[in-house]
C-alpha positions as CSV (number, residue, x, y, z in Angstrom):
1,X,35.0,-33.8,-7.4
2,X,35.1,-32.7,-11.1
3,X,31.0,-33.5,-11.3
4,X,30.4,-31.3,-8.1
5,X,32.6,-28.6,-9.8
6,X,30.9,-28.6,-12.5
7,X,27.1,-28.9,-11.3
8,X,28.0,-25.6,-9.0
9,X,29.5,-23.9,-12.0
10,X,25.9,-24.9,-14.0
11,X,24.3,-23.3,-10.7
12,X,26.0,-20.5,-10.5
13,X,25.7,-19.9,-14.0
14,X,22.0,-20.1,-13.9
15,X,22.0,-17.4,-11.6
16,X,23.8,-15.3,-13.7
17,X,21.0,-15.8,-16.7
18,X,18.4,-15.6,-14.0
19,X,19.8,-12.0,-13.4
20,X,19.5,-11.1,-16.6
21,X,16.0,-11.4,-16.8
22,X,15.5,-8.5,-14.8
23,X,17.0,-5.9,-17.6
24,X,15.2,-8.1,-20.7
25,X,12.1,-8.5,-19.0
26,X,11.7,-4.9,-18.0
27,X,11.8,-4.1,-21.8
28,X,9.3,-6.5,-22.6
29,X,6.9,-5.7,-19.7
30,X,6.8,-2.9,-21.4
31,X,5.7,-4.1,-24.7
32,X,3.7,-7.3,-24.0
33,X,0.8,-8.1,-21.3
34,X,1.5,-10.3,-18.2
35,X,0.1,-13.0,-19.2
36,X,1.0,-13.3,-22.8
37,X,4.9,-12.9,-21.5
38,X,4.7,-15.6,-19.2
39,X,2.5,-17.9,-21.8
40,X,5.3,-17.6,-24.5
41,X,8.1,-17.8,-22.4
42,X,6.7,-21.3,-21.3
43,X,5.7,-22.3,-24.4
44,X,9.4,-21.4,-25.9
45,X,10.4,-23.4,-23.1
46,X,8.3,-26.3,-23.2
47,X,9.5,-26.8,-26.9
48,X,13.4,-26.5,-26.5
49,X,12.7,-29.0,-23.2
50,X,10.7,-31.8,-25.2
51,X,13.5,-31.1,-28.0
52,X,15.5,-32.2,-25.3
53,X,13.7,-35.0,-24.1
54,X,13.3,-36.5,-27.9
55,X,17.0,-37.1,-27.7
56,X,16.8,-39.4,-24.6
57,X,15.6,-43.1,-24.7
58,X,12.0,-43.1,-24.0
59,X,12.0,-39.7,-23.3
60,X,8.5,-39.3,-25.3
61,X,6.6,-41.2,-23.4
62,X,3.7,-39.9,-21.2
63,X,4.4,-39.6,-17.5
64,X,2.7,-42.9,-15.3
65,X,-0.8,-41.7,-13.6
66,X,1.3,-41.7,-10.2
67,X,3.5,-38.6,-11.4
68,X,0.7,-36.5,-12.5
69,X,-0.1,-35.2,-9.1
70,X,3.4,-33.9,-8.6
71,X,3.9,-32.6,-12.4
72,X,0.5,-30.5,-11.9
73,X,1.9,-29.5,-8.5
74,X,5.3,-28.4,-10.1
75,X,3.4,-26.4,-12.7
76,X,0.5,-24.5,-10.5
77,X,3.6,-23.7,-8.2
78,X,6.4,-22.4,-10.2
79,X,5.2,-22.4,-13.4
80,X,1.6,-20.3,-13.0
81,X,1.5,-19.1,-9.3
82,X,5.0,-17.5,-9.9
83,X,4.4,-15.9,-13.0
84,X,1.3,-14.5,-12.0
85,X,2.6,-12.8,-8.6
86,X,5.9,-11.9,-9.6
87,X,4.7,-9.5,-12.0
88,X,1.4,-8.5,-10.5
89,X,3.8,-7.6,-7.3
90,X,6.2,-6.1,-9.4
91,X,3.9,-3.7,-10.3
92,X,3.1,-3.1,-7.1
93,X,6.4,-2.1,-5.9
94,X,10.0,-1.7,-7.2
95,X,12.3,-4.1,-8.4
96,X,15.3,-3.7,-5.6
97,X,12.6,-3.9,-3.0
98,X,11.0,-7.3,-4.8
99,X,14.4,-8.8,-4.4
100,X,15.2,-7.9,-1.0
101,X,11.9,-10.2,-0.4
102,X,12.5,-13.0,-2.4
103,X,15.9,-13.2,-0.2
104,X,13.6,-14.7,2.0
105,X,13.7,-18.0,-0.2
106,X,16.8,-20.3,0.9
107,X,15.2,-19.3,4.7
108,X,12.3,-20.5,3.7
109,X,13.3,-23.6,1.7
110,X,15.5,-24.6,4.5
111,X,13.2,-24.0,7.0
112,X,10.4,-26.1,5.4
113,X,12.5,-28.7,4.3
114,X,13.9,-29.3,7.8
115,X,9.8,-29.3,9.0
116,X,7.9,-31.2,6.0
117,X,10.8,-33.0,4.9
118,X,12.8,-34.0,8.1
119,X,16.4,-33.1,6.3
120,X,18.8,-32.2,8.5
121,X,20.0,-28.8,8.0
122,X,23.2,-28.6,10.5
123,X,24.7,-25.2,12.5
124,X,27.2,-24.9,9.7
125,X,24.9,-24.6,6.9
126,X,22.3,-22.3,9.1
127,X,25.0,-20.0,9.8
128,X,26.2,-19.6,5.8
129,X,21.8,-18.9,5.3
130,X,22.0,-16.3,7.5
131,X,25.3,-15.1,5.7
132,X,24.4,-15.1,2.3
133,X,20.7,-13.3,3.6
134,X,22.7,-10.7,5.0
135,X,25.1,-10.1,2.2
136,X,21.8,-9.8,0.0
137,X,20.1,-7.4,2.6
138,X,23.1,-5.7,2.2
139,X,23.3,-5.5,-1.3
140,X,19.3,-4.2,-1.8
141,X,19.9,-1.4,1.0
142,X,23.0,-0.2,-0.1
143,X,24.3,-0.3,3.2
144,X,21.4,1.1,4.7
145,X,19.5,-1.5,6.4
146,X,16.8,1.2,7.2
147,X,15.7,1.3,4.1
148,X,14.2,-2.0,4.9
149,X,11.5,-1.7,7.1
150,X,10.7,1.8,5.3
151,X,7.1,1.5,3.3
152,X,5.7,-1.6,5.1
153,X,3.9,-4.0,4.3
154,X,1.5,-3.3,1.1
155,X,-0.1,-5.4,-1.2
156,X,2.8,-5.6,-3.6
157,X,5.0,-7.5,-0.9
158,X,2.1,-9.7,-0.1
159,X,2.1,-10.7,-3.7
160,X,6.1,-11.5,-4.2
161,X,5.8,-13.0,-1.0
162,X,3.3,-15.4,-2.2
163,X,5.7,-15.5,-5.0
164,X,8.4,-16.5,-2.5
165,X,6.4,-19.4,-1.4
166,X,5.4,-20.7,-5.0
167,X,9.0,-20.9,-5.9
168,X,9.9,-22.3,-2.3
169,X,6.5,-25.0,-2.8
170,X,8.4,-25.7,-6.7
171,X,11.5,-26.6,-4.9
172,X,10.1,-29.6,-2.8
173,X,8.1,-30.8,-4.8
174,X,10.6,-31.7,-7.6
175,X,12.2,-33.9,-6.1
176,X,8.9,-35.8,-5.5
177,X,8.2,-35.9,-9.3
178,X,11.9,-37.1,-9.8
179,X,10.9,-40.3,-8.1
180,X,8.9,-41.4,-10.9
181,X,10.9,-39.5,-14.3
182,X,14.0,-38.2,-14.9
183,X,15.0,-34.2,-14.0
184,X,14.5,-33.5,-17.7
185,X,10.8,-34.8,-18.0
186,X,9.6,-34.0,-15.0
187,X,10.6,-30.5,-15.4
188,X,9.7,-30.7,-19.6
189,X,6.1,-31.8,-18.8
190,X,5.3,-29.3,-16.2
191,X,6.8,-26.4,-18.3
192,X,3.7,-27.8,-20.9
193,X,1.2,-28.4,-18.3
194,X,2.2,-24.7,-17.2
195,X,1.8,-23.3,-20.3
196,X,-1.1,-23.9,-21.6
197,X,-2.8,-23.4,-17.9
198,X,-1.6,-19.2,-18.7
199,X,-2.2,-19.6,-22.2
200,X,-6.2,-20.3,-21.2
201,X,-5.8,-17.9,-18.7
202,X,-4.6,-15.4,-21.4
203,X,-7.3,-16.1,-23.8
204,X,-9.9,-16.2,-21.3
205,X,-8.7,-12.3,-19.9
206,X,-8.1,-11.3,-23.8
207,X,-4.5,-11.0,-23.1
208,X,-3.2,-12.8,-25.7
209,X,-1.3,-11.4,-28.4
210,X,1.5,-12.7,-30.8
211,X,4.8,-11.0,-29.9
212,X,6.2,-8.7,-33.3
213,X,9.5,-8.0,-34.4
214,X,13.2,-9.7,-33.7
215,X,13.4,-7.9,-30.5
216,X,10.4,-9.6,-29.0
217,X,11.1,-12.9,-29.9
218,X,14.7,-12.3,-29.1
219,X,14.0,-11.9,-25.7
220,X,11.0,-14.2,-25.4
221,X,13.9,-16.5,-26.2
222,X,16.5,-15.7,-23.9
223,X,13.0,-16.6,-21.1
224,X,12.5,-19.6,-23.1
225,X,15.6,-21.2,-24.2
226,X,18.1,-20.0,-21.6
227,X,16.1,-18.5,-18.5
228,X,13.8,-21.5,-18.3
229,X,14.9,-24.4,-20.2
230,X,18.2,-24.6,-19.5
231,X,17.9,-22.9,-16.0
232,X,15.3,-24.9,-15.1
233,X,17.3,-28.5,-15.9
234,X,20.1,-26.7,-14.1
235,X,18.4,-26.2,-10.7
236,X,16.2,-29.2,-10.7
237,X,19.5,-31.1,-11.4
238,X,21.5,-28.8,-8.3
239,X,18.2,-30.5,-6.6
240,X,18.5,-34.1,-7.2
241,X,21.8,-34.3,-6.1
242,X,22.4,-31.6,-3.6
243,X,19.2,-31.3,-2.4
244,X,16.7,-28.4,-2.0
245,X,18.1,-26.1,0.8
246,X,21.8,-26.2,-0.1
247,X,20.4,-25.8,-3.8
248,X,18.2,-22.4,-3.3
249,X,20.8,-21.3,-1.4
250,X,22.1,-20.3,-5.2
251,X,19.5,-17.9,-5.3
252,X,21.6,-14.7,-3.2
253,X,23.8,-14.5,-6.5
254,X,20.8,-13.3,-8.6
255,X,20.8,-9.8,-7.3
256,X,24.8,-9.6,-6.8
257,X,24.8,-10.8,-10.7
258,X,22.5,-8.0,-11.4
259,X,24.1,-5.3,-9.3
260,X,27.4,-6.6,-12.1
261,X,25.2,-6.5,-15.0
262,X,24.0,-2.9,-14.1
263,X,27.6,-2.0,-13.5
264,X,29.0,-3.4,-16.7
265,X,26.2,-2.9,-19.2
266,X,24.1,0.1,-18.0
267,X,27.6,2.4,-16.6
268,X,25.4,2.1,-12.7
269,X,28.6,2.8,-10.1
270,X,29.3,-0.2,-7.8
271,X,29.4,1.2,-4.2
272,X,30.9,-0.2,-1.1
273,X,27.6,-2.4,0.1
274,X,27.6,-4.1,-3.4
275,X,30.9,-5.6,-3.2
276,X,30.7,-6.2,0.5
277,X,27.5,-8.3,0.3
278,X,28.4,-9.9,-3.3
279,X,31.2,-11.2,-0.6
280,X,29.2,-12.3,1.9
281,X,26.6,-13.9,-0.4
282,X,29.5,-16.1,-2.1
283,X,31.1,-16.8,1.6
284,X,27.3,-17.9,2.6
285,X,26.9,-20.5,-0.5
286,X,30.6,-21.9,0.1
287,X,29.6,-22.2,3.7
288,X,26.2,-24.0,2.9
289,X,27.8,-26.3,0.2
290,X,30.2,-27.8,2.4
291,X,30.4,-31.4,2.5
292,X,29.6,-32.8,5.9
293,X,32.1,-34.8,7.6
C-alpha cells in the first residue's frame, strides 16, 4: 500500500512539473528556436538519465539488438514526433485550446490499449475517463462548453492532435522496451537516440544555437533535469506497474496544476469551472486507479 501511495504521489507530482512547463517554456519559445529547445532539453536530459543509469549495476551497457526496435520507436514517438508538433501546433493556435485537445489522451490510450493490447479496461474505469475528460473540458472552457467547437478544425489542432497520438504511440510502446531493460534505460537510451535525431535536425534547418545567460540554461534545466528526466522515470515507472491506461489517466491534472500555478504565481482569478473540474478530474483518476476486486 505504502509503494502504491507513493508511486501516485511520484505521478501526480510529475504532473505538477509537467504544468510548469507551460509558463517556463513560453519564456524560452520566445528566446530560442523550436528545434534547438527541444535538442537541449533532451540532451540535458539524456545526461542527468545516463548519470542515473551509471549508478545501477550494468547500467552502461548497450541495449541487446532485440530492444533497438522499441528504443527507436520510443524516441521517434515521444521524443521527436512530440517535440516537433507540439510546438509547431502551438503556434498554430493557443495554449488553453492545445490542452483541451491533448485531453483526448487517456481516451485514446485506453481506447487503443483495450484494441492493440487486449487489456481489459472495465465500466468502472471507463466511467472515471469520461469523468476526468469532462472536468478538463470543463476546466479549458471555463464553463462554457461552446467555446469548444468554436474555430474548428485548422491545421494547428491537426498538428497537437498528431501530437496526441505520438505521446499516446510513447505510452505502449514502453512497456515493450521494458521487456528487454529496465524503466531507467529504456527510457535513458531513447532520451539519446532522441536527441541527437533533433540535434541533426537542427543543424541540418540551421537552427541550432547555444542557449546564453543563467536564465536560459535555468530553464533548459528545469526541461531537462526535472520535466524529462525525472518525469519521464516517473511515468514510465506509473507504466510498468499500473499499466498504460490507468497511468495517462494522470495526465487531466496538467491543466488543473496550471490553472493553480496561474492562480498562485501570475495573481489569474480562479473561477467556478476551475475548481469544479480540478474536482472532477481528481474524482476521475481515483475512480480509474481503483483496484479491481
Amino acid at each position: 500500500m505504502k509503494s502504491s501511495a507513493r508511486l501516485y504521489g511520484l505521478l501526480v507530482l510529475t504532473m505538477a512539473i509537467w504544468a510548469g512547463t507551460f509558463v517556463v517554456g513560453r519564456v524560452l519559445a520566445q528566446q530560442l528556436p523550436t528545434l534547438s529547445l527541444a535538442f537541449w532539453r533532451f540532451a540535458i536530459a539524456a545526461l542527468c538519465l545516463f548519470i542515473l543509469l551509471a549508478r545501477t549495476p550494468g547500467g552502461l551497457t548497450l541495449p541487446p539488438p532485440r530492444a533497438w526496435p522499441w528504443l527507436l520507436g520510443l524516441a521517434l514517438s515521444g521524443v521527436y514526433a512530440y517535440n516537433l508538433l507540439f510546438f509547431a501546433g502551438l503556434a498554430e493556435i493557443p495554449a488553453s485550446r492545445a490542452a483541451l485537445l491533448v485531453a483526448l489522451n487517456p481516451a485514446l490510450t485506453a481506447l487503443a490499449s483495450a484494441l492493440l493490447l487486449r487489456h481489459p479496461i472495465g465500466a468502472v474505469r471507463w466511467a472515471g475517463l469520461a469523468l476526468s475528460l469532462i472536468g478538463v473540458l470543463t476546466v479549458v472552457s471555463h464553463g462554457d462548453w461552446g467555446q469548444i467547437a468554436a474555430g474548428g478544425v485548422g491545421r494547428g489542432e491537426i498538428l497537437i492532435f498528431g501530437c496526441c497520438l505520438s505521446w499516446v504511440s510513447y505510452t505502449l510502446l514502453s512497456r515493450g522496451a521494458m521487456a528487454y531493460l529496465s524503466g531507467l534505460a529504456a527510457i535513458a537510451w531513447a532520451a539519446l537516440t532522441g536527441a541527437v535525431l533533433l540535434g541533426l535536425t537542427a543543424a541540418w534547418r540551421t537552427e541550432l544555437v547555444w542557449p546564453v545567460g543563467l536564465a536560459q540554461w535555468g530553464g533548459l534545466g528545469y526541461f531537462g533535469a526535472l520535466a524529462t528526466a525525472a518525469g519521464f522515470v516517473w511515468y514510465g515507472e506509473g507504466i510498468r506497474v499500473l499499466g498504460p491506461a490507468r497511468t495517462i489517466v494522470f495526465s487531466n491534472l496538467v491543466p488543473v496544476f496550471a490553472v493553480l500555478m496561474g492562480v498562485l504565481w501570475l495573481g489569474e482569478s480562479l473561477y467556478w469551472s476551475g475548481a469544479l473540474g480540478g474536482l472532477l478530474v481528481v474524482a476521475g483518476v481515483a475512480l480509474t486507479n481503483l483496484p479491481r476486486r
